[in-house]
C-alpha positions in Angstrom: -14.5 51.7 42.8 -12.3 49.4 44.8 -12.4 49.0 49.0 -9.5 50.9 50.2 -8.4 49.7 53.2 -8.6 46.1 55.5 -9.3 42.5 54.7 -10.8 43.0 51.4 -8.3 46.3 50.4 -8.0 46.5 46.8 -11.4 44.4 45.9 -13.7 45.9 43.7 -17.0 47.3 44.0 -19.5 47.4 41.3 -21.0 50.6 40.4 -24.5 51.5 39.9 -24.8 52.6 36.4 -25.9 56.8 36.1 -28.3 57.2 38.7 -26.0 57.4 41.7 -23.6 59.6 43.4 -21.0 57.0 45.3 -19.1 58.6 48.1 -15.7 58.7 46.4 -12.5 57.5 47.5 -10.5 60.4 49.3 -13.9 61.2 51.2 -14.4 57.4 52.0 -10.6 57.3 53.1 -10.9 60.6 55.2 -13.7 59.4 57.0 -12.4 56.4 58.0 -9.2 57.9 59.0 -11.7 60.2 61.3 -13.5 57.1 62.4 -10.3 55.4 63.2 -10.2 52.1 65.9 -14.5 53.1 66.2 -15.0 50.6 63.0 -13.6 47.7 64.9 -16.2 45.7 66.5 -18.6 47.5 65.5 -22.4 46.8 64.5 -23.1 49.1 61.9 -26.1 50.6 60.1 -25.8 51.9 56.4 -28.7 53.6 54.9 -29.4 54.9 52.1 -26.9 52.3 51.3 -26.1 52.2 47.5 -23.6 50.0 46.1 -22.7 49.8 50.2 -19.1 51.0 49.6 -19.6 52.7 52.9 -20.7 49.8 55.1 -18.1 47.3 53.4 -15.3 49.4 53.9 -16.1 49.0 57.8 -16.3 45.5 57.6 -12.9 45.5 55.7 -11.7 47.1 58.7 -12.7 44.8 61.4 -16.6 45.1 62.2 -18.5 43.0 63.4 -21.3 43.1 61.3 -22.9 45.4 59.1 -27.1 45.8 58.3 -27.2 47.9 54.4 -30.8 49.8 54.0 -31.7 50.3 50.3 -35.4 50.5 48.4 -33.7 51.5 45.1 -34.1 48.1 42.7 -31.0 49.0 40.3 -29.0 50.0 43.5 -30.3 46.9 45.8 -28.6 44.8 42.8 -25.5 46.2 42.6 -25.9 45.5 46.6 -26.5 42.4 47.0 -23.8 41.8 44.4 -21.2 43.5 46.0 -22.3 41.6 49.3 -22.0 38.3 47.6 -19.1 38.7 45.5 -16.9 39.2 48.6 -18.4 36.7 50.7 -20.0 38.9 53.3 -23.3 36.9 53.5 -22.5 36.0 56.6 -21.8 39.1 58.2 -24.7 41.4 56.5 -27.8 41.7 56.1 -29.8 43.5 53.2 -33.1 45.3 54.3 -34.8 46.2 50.7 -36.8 49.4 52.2 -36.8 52.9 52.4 -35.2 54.3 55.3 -37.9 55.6 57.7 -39.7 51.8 57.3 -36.7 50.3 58.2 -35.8 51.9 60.8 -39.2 51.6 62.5 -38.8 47.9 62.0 -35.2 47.8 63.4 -36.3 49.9 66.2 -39.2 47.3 67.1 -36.7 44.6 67.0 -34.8 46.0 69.5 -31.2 46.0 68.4 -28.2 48.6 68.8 -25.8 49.9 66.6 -22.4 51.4 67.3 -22.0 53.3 64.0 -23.9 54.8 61.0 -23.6 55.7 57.7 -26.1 58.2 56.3 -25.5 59.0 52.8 -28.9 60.3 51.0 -29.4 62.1 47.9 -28.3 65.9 48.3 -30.6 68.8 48.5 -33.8 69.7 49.6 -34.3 68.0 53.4 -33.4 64.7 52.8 -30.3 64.6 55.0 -31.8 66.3 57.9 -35.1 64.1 57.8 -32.8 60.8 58.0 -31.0 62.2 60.8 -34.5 63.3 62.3 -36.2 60.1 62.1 -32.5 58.0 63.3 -32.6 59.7 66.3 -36.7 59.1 66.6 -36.0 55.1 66.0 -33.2 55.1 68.9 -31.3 52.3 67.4 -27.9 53.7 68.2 -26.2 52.6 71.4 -24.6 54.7 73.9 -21.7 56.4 72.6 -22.6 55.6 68.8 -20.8 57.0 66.3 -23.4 58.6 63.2 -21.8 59.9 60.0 -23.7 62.3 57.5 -22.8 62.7 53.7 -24.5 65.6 52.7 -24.5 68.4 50.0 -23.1 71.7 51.2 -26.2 73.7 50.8 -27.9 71.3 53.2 -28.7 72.2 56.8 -28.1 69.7 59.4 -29.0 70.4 63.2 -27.0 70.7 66.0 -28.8 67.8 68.0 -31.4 65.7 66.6 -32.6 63.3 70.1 -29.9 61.9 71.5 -27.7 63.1 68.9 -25.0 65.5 68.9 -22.9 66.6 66.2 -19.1 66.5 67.1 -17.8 68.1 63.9 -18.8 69.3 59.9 -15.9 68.1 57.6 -16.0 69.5 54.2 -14.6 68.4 51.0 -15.5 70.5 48.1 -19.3 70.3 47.3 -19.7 67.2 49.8 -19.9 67.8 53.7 -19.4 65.0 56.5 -21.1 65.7 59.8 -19.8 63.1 62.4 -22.8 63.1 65.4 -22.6 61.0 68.9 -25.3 59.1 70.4 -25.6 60.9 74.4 
């Protein structure tokens, strides 16, 4: 897996061995064409992160900074990896928790995002819970930009908070719902 775009374009990624299912590249590419000028300046929230092929690619592309939530340990390695092997210490920062705990503690800290990257394991409710309890933490600033990877069995709402879906992309088994923060 290489980053396709940006400062880092053509830098690889290190997979995570089996247990993962990486967004893969024409998906990655066509929601970043989606997301266009957004990813520039932007403070960024990954979760679910993974390898954080998502979250880099945005700060390939000119954000400003990017925060990666992942409580797998085999993931979280490949994670911090990736993050150190293209010198993005600086810029990141690497919360090793599962989602709803993080969130409650970014939340209590007080800080805004601009975009989001939500890319948990298909089926079941896993993708609607996230964007549930994203919208409970209200961490995404006005105008936010929040993008769901989900299966396409799985059921997202409409509006979750202050979250409204703009559009459902899909892409074979894999569906991308772009929401706003109102």
């Amino acid at each position: 897996m290489r980053v396709i775009a940006g400062a880092l374009k053509g830098r690889r990624l290190a997979p995570v061995r089996g247990l993962m299912r990486p967004t893969g590249a024409k998906v990655r590419e066509a929601i970043f064409d989606i997301l266009g000028d957004a990813v520039i300046g932007a403070r960024v929230l990954d979760l679910f992160a993974g390898t954080g092929a998502l979250g880099i690619e945005a700060l390939s592309r000119g954000a400003e900074m990017a925060v990666f939530v992942e409580d797998h340990p085999e993931s979280l390695k490949v994670l911090r990896r990736n993050v150190e092997s293209l010198d993005l210490e600086a810029r990141t920062r690497v919360l090793p928790l599962a989602v709803h705990s993080a969130l409650k503690k970014l939340a209590v800290q007080g800080q805004k995002y601009d975009l989001a990257f939500l890319d948990p394991p298909y089926g079941g409710e896993k993708a609607a819970a996230a964007v549930q309890a994203l919208a409970a933490a209200t961490v995404m600033a006005p105008g936010a930009l929040v993008m769901v990877e989900h299966g396409r069995r799985d059921i997202l709402p409409e509006t979750a908070g202050n979250l409204q879906r703009l559009e459902l992309r899909r892409y074979g088994d894999t569906q991308v719902a772009f929401y706003q923060a109102v």
